[in-house]
VOLOGU-208373 format. One record per atom (N, C-alpha, C, CB): atom name; x, y, z; residue in three letters. Coordinates in nm, 2 decimals. Glycine has a CB too. Example, Ala and Ser with C-alpha at 12.3 -4.5 7.8 and 13.67 -1.06 7.14 Angstrom:
BEGIN
- atom,X,Y,Z,type
- N,1.32,-0.57,0.78,ALA
- CA,1.23,-0.45,0.78,ALA
- C,1.32,-0.33,0.78,ALA
- CB,1.13,-0.45,0.90,ALA
- N,1.28,-0.22,0.71,SER
- CA,1.37,-0.11,0.71,SER
- C,1.29,0.00,0.79,SER
- CB,1.41,-0.06,0.57,SER
END
This chain:
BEGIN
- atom,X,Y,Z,type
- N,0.11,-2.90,-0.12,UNK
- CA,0.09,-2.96,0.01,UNK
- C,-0.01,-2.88,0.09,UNK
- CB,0.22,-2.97,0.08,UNK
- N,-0.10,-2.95,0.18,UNK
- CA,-0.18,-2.88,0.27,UNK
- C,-0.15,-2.76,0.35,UNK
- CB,-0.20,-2.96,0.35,UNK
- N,-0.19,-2.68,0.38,UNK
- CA,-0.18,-2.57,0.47,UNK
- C,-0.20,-2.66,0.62,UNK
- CB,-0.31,-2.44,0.44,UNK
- N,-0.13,-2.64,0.74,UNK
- CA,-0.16,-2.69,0.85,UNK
- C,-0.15,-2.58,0.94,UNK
- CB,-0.08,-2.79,0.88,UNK
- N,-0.05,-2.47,0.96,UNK
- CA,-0.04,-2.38,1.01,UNK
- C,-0.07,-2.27,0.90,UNK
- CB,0.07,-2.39,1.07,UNK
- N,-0.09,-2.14,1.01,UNK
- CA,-0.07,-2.02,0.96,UNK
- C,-0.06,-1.93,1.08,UNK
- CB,-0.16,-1.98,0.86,UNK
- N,0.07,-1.85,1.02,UNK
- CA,0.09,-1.76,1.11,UNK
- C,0.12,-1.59,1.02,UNK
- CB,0.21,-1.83,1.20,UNK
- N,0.08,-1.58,1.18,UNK
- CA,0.03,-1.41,1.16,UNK
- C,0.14,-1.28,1.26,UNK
- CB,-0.17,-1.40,1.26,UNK
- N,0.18,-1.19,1.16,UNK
- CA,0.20,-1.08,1.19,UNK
- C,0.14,-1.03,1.29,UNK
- CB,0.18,-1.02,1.11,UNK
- N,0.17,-0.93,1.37,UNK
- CA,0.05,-0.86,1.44,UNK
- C,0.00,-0.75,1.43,UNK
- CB,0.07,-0.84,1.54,UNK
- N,0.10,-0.64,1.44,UNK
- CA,0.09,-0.55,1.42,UNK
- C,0.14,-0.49,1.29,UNK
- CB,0.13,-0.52,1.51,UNK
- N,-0.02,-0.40,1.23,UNK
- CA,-0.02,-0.44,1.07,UNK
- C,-0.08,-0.53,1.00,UNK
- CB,0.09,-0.46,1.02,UNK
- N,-0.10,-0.63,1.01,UNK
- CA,-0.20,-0.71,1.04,UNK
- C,-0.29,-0.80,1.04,UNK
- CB,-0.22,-0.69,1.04,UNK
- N,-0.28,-0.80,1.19,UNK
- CA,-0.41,-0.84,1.27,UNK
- C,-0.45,-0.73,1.35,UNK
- CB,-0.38,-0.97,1.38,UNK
- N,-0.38,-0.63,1.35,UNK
- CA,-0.42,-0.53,1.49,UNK
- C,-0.33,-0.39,1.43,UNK
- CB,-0.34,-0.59,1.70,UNK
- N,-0.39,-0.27,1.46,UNK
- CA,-0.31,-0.15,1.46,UNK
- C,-0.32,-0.07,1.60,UNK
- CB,-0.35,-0.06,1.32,UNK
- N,-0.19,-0.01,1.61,UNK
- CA,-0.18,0.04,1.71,UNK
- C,-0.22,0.22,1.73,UNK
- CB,-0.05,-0.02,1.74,UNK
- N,-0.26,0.23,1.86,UNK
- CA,-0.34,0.35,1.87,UNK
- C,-0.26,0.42,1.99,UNK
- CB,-0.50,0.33,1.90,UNK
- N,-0.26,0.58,2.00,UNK
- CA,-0.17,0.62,2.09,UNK
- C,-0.31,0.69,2.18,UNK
- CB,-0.03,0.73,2.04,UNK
- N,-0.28,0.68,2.33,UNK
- CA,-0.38,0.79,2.35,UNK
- C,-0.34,0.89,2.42,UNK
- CB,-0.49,0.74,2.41,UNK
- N,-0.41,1.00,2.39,UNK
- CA,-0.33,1.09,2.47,UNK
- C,-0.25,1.24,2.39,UNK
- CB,-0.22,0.98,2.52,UNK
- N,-0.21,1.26,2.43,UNK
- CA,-0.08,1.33,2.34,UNK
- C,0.07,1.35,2.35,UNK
- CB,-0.10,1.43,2.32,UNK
- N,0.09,1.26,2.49,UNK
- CA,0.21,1.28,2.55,UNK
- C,0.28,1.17,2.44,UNK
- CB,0.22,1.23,2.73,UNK
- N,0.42,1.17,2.44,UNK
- CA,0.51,1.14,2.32,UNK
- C,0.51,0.97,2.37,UNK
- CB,0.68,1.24,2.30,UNK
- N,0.53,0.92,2.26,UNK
- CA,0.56,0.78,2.31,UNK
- C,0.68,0.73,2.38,UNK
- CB,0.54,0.70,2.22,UNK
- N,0.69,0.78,2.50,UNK
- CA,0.83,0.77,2.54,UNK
- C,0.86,0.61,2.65,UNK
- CB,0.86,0.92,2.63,UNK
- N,0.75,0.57,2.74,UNK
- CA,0.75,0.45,2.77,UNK
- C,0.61,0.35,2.75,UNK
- CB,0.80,0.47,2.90,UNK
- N,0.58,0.38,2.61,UNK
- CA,0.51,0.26,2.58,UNK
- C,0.36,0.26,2.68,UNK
- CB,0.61,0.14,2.62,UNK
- N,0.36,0.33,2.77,UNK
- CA,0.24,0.33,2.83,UNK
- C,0.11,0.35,2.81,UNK
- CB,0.25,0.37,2.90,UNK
- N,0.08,0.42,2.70,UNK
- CA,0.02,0.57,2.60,UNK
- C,-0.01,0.42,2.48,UNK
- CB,0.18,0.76,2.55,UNK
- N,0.05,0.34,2.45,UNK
- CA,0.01,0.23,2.33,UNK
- C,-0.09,0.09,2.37,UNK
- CB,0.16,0.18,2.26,UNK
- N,-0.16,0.10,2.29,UNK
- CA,-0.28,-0.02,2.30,UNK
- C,-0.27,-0.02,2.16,UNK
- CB,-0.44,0.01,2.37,UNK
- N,-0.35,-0.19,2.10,UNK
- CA,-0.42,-0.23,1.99,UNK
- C,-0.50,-0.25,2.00,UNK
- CB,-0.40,-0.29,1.93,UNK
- N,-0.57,-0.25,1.89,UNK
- CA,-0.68,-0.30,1.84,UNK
- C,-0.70,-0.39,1.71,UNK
- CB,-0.74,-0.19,1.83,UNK
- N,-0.78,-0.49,1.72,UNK
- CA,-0.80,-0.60,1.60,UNK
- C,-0.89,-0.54,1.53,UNK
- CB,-0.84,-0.73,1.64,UNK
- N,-0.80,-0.55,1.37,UNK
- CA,-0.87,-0.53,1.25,UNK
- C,-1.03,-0.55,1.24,UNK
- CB,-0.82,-0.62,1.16,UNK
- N,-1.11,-0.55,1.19,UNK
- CA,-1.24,-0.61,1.16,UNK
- C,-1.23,-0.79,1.09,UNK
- CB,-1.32,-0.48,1.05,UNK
- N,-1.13,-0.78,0.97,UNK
- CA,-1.15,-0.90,0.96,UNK
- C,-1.06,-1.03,1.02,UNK
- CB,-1.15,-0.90,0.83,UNK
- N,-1.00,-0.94,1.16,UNK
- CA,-0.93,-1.07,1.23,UNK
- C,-1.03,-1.19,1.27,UNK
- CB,-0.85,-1.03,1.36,UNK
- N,-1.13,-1.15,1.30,UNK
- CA,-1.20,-1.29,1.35,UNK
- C,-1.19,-1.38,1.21,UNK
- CB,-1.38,-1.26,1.40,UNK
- N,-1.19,-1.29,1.07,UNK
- CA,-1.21,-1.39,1.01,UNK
- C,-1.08,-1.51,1.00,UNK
- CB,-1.27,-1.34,0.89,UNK
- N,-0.98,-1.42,0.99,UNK
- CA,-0.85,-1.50,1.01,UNK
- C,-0.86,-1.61,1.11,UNK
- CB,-0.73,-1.41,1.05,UNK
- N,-0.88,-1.61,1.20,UNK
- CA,-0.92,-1.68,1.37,UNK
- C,-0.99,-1.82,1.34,UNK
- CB,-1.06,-1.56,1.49,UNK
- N,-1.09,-1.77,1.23,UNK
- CA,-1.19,-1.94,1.21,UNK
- C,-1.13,-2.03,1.10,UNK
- CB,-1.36,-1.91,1.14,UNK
- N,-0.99,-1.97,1.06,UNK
- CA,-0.95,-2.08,0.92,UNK
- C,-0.94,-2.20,1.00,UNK
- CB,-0.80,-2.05,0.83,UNK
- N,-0.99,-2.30,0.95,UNK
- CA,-0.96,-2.44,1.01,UNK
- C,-0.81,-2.51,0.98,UNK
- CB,-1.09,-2.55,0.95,UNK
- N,-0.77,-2.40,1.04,UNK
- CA,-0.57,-2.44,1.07,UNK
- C,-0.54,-2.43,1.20,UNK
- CB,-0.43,-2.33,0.99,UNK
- N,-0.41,-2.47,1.24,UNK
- CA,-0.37,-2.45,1.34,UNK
- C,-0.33,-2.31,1.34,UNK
- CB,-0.28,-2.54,1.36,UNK
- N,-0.31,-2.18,1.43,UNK
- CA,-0.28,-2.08,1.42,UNK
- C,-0.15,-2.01,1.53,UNK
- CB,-0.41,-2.05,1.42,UNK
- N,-0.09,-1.92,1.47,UNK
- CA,0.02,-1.86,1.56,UNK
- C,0.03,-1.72,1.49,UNK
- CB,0.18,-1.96,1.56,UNK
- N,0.09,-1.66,1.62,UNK
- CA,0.13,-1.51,1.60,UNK
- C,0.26,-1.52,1.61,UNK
- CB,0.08,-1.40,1.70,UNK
- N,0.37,-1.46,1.50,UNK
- CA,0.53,-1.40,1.54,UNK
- C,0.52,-1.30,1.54,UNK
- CB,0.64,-1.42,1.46,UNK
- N,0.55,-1.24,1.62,UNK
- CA,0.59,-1.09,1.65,UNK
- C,0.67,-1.03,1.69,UNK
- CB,0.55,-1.05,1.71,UNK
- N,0.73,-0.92,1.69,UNK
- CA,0.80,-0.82,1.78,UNK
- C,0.75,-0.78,1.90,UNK
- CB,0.80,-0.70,1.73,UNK
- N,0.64,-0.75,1.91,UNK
- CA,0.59,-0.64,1.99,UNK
- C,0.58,-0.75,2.12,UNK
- CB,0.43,-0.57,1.93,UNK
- N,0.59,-0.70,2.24,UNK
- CA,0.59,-0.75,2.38,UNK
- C,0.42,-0.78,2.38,UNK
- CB,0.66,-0.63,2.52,UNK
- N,0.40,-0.89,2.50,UNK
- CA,0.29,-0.95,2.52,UNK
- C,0.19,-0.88,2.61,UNK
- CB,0.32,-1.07,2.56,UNK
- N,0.29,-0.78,2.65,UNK
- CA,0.14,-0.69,2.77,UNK
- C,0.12,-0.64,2.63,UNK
- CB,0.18,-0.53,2.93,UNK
- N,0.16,-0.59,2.54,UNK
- CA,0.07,-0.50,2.46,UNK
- C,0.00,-0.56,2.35,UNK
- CB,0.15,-0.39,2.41,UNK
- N,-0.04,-0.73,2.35,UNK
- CA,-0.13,-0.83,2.31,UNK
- C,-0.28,-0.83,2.39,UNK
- CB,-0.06,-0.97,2.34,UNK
- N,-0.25,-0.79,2.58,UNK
- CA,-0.33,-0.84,2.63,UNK
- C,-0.49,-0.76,2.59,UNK
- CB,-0.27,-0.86,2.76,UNK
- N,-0.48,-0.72,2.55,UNK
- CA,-0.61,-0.58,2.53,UNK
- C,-0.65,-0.62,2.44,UNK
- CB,-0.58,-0.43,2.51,UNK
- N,-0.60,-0.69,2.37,UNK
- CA,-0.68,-0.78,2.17,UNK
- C,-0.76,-0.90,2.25,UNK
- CB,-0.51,-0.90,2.01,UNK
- N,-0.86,-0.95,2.12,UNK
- CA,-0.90,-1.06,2.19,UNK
- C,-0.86,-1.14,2.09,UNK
- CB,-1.03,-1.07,2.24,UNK
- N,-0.72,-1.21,2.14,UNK
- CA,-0.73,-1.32,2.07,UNK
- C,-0.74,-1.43,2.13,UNK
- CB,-0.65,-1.33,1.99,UNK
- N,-0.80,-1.54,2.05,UNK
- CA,-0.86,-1.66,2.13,UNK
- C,-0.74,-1.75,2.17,UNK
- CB,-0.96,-1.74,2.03,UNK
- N,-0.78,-1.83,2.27,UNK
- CA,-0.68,-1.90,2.35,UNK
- C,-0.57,-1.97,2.29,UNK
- CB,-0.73,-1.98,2.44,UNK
- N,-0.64,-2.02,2.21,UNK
- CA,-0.58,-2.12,2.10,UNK
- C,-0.48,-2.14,1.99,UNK
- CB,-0.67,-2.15,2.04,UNK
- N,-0.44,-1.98,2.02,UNK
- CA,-0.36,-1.94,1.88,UNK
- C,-0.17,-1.90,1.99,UNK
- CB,-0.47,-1.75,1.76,UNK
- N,-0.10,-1.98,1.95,UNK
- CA,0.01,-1.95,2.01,UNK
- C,0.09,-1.84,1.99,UNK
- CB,0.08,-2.04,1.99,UNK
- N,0.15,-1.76,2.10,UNK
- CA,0.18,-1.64,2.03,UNK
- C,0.37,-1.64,2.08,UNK
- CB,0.05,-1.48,2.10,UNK
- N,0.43,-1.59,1.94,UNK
- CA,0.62,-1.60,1.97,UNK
- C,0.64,-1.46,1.97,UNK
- CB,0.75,-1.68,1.83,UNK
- N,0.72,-1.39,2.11,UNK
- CA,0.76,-1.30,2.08,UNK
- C,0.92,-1.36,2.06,UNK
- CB,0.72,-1.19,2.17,UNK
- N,1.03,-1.25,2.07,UNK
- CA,1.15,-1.27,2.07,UNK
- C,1.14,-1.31,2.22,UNK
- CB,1.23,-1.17,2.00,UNK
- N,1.09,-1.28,2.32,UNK
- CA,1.10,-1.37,2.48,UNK
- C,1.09,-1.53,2.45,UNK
- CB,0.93,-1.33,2.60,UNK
- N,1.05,-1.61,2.38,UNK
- CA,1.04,-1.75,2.32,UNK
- C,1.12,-1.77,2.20,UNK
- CB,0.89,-1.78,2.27,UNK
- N,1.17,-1.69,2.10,UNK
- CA,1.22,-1.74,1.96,UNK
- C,1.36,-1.70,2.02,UNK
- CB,1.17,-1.65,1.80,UNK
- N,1.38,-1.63,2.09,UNK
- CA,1.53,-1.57,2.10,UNK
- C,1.60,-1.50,1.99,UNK
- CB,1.62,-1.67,2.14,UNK
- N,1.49,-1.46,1.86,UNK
- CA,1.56,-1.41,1.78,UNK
- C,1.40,-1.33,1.73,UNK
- CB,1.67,-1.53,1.69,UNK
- N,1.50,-1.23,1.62,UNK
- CA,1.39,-1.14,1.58,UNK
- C,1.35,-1.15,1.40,UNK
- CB,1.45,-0.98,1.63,UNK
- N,1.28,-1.09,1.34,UNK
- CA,1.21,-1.16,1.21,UNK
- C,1.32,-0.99,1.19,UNK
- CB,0.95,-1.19,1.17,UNK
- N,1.35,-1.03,1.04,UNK
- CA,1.35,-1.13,0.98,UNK
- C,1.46,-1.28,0.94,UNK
- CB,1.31,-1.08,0.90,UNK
- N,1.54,-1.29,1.12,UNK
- CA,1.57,-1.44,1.12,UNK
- C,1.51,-1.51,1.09,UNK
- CB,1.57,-1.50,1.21,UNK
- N,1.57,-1.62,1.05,UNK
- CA,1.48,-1.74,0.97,UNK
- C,1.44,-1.83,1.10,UNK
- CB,1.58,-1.85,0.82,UNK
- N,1.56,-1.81,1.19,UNK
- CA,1.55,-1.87,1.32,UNK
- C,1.44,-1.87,1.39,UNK
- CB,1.62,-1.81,1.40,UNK
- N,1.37,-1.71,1.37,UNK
- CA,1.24,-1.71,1.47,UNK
- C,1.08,-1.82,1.36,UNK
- CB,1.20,-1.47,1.52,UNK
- N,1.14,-1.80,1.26,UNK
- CA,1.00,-1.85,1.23,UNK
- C,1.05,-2.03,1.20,UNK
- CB,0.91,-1.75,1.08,UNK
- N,1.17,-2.05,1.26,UNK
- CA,1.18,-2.23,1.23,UNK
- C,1.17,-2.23,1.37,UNK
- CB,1.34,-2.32,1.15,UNK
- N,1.17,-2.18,1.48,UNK
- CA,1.17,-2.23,1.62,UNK
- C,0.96,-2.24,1.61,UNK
- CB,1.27,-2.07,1.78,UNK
- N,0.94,-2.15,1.55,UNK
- CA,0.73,-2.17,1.60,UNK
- C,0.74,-2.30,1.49,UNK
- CB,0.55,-1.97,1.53,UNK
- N,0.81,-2.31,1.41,UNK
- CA,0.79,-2.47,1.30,UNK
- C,0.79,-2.55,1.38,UNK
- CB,0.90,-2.53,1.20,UNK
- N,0.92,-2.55,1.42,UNK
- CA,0.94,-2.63,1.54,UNK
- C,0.86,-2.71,1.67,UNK
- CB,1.00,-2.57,1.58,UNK
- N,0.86,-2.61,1.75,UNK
- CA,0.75,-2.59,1.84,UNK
- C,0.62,-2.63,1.78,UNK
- CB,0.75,-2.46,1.90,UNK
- N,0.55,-2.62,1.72,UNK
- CA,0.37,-2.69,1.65,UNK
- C,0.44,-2.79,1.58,UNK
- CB,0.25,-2.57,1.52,UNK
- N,0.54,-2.86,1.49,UNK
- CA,0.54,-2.94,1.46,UNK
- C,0.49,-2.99,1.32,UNK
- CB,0.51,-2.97,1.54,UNK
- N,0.52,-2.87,1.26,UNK
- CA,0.49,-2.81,1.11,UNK
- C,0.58,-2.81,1.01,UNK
- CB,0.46,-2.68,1.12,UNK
- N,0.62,-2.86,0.90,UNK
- CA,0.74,-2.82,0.82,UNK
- C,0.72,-2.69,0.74,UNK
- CB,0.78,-2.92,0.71,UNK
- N,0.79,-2.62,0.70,UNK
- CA,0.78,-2.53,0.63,UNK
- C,0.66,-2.49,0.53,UNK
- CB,0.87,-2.55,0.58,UNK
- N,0.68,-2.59,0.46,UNK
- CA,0.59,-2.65,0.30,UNK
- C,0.44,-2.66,0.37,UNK
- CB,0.65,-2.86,0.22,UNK
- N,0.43,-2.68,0.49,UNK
- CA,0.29,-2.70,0.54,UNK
- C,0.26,-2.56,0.61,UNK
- CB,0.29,-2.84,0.65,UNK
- N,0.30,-2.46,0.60,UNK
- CA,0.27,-2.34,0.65,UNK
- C,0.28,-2.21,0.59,UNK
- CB,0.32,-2.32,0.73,UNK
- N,0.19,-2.12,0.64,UNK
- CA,0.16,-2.01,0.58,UNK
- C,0.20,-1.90,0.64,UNK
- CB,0.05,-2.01,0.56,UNK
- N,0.26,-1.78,0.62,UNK
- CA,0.28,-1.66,0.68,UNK
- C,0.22,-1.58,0.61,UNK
- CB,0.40,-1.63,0.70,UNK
- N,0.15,-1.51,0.69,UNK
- CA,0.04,-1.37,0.65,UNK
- C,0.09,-1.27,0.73,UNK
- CB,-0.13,-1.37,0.69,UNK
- N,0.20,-1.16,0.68,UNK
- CA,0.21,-1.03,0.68,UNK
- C,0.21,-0.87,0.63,UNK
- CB,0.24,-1.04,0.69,UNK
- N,0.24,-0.78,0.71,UNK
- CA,0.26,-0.65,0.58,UNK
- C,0.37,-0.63,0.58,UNK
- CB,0.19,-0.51,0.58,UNK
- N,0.50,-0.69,0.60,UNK
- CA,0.60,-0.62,0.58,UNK
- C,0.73,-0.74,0.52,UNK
- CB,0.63,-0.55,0.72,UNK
- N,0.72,-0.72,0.37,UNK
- CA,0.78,-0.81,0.25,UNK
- C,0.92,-0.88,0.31,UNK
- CB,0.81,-0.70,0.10,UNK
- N,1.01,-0.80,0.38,UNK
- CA,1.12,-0.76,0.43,UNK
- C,1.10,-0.84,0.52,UNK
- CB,1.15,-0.62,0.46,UNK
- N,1.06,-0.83,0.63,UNK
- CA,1.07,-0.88,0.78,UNK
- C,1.01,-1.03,0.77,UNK
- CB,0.98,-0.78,0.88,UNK
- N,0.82,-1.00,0.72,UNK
- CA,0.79,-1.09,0.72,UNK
- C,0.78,-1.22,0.64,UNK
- CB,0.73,-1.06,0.75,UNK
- N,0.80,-1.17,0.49,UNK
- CA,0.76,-1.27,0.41,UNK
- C,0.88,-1.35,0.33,UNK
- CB,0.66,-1.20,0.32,UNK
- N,1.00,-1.23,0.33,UNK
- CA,1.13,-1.32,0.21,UNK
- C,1.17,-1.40,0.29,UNK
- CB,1.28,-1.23,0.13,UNK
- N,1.18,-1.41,0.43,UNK
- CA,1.25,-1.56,0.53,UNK
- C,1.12,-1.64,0.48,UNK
- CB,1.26,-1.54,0.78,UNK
- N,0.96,-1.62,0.47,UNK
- CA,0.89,-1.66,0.51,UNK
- C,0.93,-1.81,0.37,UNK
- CB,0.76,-1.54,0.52,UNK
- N,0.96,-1.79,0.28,UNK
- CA,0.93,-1.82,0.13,UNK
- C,1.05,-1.87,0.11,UNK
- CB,0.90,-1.69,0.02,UNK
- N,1.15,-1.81,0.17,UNK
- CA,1.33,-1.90,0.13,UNK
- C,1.32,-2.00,0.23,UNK
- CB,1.51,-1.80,0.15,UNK
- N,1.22,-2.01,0.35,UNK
- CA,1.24,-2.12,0.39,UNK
- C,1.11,-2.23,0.37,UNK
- CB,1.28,-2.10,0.51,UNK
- N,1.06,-2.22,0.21,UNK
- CA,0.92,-2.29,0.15,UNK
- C,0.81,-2.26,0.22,UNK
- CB,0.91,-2.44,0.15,UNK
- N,0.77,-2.18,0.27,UNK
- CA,0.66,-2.12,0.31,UNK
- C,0.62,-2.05,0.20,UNK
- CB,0.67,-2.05,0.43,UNK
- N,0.44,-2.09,0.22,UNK
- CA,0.34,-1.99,0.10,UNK
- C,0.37,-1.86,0.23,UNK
- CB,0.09,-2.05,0.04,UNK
- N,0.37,-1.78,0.13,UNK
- CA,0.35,-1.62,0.19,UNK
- C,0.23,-1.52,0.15,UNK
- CB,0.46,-1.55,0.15,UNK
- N,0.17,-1.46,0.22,UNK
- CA,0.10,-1.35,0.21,UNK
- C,0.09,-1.23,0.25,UNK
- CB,0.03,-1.37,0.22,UNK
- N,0.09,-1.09,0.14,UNK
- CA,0.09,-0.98,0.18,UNK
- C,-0.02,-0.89,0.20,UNK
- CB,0.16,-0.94,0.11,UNK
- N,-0.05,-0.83,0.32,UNK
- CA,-0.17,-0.80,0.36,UNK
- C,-0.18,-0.64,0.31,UNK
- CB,-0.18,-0.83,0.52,UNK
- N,-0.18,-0.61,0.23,UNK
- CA,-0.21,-0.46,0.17,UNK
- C,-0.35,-0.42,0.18,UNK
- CB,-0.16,-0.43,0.02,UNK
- N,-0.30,-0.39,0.25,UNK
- CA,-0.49,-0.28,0.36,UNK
- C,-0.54,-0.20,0.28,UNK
- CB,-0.47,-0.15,0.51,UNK
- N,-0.43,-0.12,0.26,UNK
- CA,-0.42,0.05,0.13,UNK
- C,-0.42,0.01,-0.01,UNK
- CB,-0.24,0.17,0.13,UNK
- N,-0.42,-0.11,-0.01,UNK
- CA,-0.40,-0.09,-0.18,UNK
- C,-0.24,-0.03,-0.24,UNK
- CB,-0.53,0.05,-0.23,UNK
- N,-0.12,-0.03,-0.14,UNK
- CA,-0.02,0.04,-0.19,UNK
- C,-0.01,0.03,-0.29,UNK
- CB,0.06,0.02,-0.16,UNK
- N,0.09,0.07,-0.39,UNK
- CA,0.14,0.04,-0.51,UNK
- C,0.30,-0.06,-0.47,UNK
- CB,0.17,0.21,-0.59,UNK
- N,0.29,-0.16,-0.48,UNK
- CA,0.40,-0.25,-0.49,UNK
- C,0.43,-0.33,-0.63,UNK
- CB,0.38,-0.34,-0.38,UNK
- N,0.54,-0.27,-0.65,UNK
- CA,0.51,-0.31,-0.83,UNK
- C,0.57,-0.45,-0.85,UNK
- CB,0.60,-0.19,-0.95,UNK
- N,0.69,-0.48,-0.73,UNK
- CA,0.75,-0.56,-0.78,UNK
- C,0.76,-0.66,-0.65,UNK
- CB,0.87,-0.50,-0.84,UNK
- N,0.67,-0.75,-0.62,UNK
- CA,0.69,-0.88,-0.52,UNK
- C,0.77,-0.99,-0.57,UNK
- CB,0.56,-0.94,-0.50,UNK
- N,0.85,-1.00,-0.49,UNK
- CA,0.88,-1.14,-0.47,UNK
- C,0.86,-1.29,-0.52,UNK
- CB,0.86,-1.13,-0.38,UNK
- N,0.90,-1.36,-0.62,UNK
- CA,0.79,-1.44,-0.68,UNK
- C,0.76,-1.55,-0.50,UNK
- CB,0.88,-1.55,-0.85,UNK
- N,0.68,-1.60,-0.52,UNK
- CA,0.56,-1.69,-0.44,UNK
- C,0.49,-1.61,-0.32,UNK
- CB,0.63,-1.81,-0.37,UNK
- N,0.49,-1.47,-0.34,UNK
- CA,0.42,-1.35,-0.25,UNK
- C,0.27,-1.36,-0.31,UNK
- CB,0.49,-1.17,-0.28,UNK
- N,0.20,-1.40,-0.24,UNK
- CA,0.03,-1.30,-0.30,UNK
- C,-0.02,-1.23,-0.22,UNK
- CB,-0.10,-1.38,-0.34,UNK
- N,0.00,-1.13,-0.29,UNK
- CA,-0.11,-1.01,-0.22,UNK
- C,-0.23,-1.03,-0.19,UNK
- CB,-0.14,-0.90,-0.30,UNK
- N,-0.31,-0.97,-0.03,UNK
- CA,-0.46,-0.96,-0.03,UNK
- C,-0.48,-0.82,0.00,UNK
- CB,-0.53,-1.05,0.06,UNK
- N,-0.59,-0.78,0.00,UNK
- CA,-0.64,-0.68,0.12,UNK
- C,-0.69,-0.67,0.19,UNK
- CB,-0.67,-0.62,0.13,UNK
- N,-0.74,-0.79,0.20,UNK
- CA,-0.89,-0.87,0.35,UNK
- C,-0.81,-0.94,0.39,UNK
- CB,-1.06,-0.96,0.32,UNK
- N,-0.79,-0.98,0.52,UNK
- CA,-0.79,-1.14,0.62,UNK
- C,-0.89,-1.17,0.55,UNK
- CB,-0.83,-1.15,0.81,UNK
- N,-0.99,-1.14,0.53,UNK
- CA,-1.13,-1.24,0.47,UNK
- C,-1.07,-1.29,0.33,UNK
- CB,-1.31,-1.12,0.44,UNK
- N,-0.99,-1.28,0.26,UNK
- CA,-0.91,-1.38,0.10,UNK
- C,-0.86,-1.43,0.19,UNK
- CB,-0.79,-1.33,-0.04,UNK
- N,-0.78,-1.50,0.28,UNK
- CA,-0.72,-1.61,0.31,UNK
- C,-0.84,-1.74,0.29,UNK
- CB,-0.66,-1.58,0.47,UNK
- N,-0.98,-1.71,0.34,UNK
- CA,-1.00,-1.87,0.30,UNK
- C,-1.02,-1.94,0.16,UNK
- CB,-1.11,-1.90,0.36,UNK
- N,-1.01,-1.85,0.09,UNK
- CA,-1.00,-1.85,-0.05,UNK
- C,-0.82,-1.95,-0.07,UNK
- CB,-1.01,-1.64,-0.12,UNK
- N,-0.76,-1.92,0.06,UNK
- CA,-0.65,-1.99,-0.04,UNK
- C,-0.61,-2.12,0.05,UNK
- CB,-0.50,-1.87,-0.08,UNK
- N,-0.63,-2.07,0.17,UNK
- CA,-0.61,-2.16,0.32,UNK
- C,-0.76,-2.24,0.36,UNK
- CB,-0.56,-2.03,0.48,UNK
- N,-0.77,-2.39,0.32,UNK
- CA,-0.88,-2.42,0.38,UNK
- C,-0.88,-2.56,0.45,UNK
- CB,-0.97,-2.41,0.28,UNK
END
């Protein structure tokens, strides 16, 4: 079936986070992101696009992501990944079934086994090259945002 959506991780990636400073991270104030190099390319797939996340939305506002891409924290899903809850409420909400969506993350656990038991293609964004020996069957590994259009078009 077609890809219609795809949704994105954030942190990890689309963006990693940077401390500045050296004071301890004690209220979050000291943390900013920054977008990968190949998030723009993620940005131009000709899908509909969304962010699930954890992370609170002041600490989005400093990325540039474009207007157009809906973003769930748990303030909207009322629940956290890896609920299956939070990623059937953004189904929901865009108007997407499962089978018609994609989840691109790095974290197998959180983001991708809800992503796949509930028929979603999944993708694992390995930046490093880890050694993961043993995925999940319907996981594919990349290491660029730039392979997604290779699979999402």
């Amino acid at each position: 079936m077609e890809t219609k959506l795809a949704i994105f991780d954030f942190s990890g990636t689309l963006a990693y986070g940077k401390i500045s400073g050296q004071k301890l991270l004690e209220d979050m104030s000291n943390l900013s992101f920054e977008l990968f190099g190949d998030a723009q390319k993620a940005f131009a797939l000709p899908v509909q696009k969304a962010i699930l996340t954890a992370a609170d939305h002041f600490l989005l506002k400093g990325c540039d992501i474009p207007k157009d891409i809906k973003i769930f924290t748990p303030l909207e899903t009322k629940y956290l990944k890896p609920d299956p809850r939070a990623f059937l409420f953004v189904l929901e909400q865009l108007g997407v079934s499962p089978q018609q969506a994609a989840m691109i993350g790095d974290e197998v656990e959180r983001d991708l086994i809800p992503a796949v038991g509930l028929g979603m293609k999944a993708f694992l964004i390995n930046r490093e090259n880890k050694d993961i020996s043993v995925l999940p069957n319907g996981i594919i590994r990349i290491n660029s945002l730039k392979k997604l259009g290779e699979y999402i078009r």
